[in-house]
C-alpha positions as CSV (number, residue, x, y, z in Angstrom):
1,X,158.7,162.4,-67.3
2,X,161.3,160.0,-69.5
3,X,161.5,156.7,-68.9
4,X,165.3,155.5,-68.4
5,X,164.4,152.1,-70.2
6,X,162.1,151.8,-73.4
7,X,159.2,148.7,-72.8
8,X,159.6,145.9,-73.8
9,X,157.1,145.8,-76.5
10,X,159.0,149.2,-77.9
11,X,162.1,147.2,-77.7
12,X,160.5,144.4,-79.8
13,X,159.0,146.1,-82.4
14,X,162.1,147.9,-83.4
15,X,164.3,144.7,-83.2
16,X,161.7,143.4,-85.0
17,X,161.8,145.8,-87.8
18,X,165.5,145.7,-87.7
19,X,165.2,141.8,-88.1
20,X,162.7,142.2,-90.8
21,X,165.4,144.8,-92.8
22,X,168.1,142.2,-92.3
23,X,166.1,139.5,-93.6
24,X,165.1,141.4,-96.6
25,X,168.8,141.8,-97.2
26,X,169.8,138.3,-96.7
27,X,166.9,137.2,-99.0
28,X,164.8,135.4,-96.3
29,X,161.2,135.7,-95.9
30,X,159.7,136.9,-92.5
31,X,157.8,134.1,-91.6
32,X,161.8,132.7,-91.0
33,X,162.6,134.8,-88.1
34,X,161.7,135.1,-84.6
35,X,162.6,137.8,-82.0
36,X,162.6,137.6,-78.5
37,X,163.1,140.1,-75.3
38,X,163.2,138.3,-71.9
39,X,166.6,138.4,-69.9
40,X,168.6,139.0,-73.7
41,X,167.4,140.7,-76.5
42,X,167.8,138.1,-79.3
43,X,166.8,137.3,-82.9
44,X,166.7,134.4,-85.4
45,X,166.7,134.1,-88.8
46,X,166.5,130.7,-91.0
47,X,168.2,130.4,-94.2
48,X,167.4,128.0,-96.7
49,X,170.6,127.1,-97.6
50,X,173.1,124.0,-96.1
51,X,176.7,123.6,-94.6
52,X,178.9,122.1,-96.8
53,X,180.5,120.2,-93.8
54,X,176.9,119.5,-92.6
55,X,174.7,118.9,-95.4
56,X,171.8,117.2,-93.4
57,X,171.8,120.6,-91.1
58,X,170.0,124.4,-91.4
59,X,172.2,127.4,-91.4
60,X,171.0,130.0,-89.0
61,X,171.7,133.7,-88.8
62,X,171.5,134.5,-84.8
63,X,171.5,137.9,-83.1
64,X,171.9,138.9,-79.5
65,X,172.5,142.3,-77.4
66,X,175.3,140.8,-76.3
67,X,177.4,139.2,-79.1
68,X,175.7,141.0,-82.5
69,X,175.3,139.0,-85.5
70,X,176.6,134.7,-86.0
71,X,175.9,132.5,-88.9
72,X,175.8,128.9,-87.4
73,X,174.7,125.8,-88.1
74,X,171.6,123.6,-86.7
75,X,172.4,120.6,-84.9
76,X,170.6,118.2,-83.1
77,X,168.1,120.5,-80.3
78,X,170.3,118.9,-77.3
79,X,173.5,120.3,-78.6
80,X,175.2,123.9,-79.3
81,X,174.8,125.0,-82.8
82,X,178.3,125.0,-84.7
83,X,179.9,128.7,-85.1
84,X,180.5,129.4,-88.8
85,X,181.5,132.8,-88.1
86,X,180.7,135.9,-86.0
87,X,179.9,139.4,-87.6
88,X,183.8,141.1,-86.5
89,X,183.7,144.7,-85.4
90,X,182.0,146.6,-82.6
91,X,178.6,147.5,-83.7
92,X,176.3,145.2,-82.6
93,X,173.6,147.0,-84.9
94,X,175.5,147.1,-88.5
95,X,173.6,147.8,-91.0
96,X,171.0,145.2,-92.9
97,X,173.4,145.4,-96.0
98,X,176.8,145.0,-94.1
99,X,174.9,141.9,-92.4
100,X,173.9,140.2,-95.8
101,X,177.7,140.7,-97.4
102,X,178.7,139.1,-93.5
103,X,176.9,135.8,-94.7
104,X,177.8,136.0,-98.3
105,X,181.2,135.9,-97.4
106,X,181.2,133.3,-95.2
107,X,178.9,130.8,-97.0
108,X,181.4,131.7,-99.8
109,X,184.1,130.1,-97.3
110,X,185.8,133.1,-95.8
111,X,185.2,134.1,-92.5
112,X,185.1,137.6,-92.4
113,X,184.4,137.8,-88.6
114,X,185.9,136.2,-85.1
115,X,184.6,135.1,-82.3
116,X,184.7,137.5,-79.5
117,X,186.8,136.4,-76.5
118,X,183.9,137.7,-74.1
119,X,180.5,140.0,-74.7
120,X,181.4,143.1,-76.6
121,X,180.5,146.5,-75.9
122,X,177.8,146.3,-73.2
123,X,174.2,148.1,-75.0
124,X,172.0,149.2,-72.6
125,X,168.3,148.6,-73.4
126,X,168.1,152.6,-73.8
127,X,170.9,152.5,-76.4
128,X,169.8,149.7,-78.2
129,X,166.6,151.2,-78.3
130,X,167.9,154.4,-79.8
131,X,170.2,152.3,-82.0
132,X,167.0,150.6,-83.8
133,X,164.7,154.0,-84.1
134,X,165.9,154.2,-88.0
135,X,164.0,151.0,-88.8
136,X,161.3,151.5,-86.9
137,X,158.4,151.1,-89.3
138,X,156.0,153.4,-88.2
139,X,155.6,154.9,-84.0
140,X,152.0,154.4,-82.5
């Protein structure tokens, strides 16, 4: 019998490995990135670079189910990070590639991406599952 939704720890390892792919892309080590699945999928990656505008704060690349890809900035753990720019398009899974030329571009100063107005196309666990299967390292 199929399941309608993958587990959770499925979920996680692929996001995980999808992560992982992007990091290698971006030129940031693992041990940078986290990856969570509670109520939202989401992902984090750490860069080791600095915000002209904020030189005393960490740039982050952030992922969620619902809004793909951001580059931010780190502020102060009682406020909301600064938006640098969101990933544009409607493929909250882009490829690890199209992700690192996202950040080159806008660490570069142009913003290739806008802020959605409201969550983009809804992924449903199953999709998103099926969505990260290509970077899925190796199945148990």
């Amino acid at each position: 019998m199929e399941h309608p939704e993958p587990d959770a720890r499925t979920l996680e390892r692929g996001l995980g490995d999808y992560v992982g792919a992007v990091a290698a892309a971006v030129g940031v080590p693992a041990e940078s990135m986290t990856v969570e699945i509670s109520d939202t999928a989401t992902a984090y990656l750490g860069l080791p670079r600095r915000w002209r505008d904020r030189p005393d704060h960490d740039v982050m690349l952030v992922w969620s189910e619902r809004r793909g890809w951001s580059l931010a900035v780190e502020t102060d753990p009682a406020d909301d990070p600064v938006l640098i720019a969101q990933y544009g398009g409607d493929d909250l899974v882009p490829p690890p590639g199209a992700v690192a030329r996202f950040v080159a571009d806008a660490v570069a100063g142009h913003h290739p991406g806008r802020e959605r107005p409201g969550p983009a196309a809804a992924l449903t666990r199953k999709s998103l599952a099926e969505r990260l299967k290509p970077y899925l390292r190796h199945l148990e």
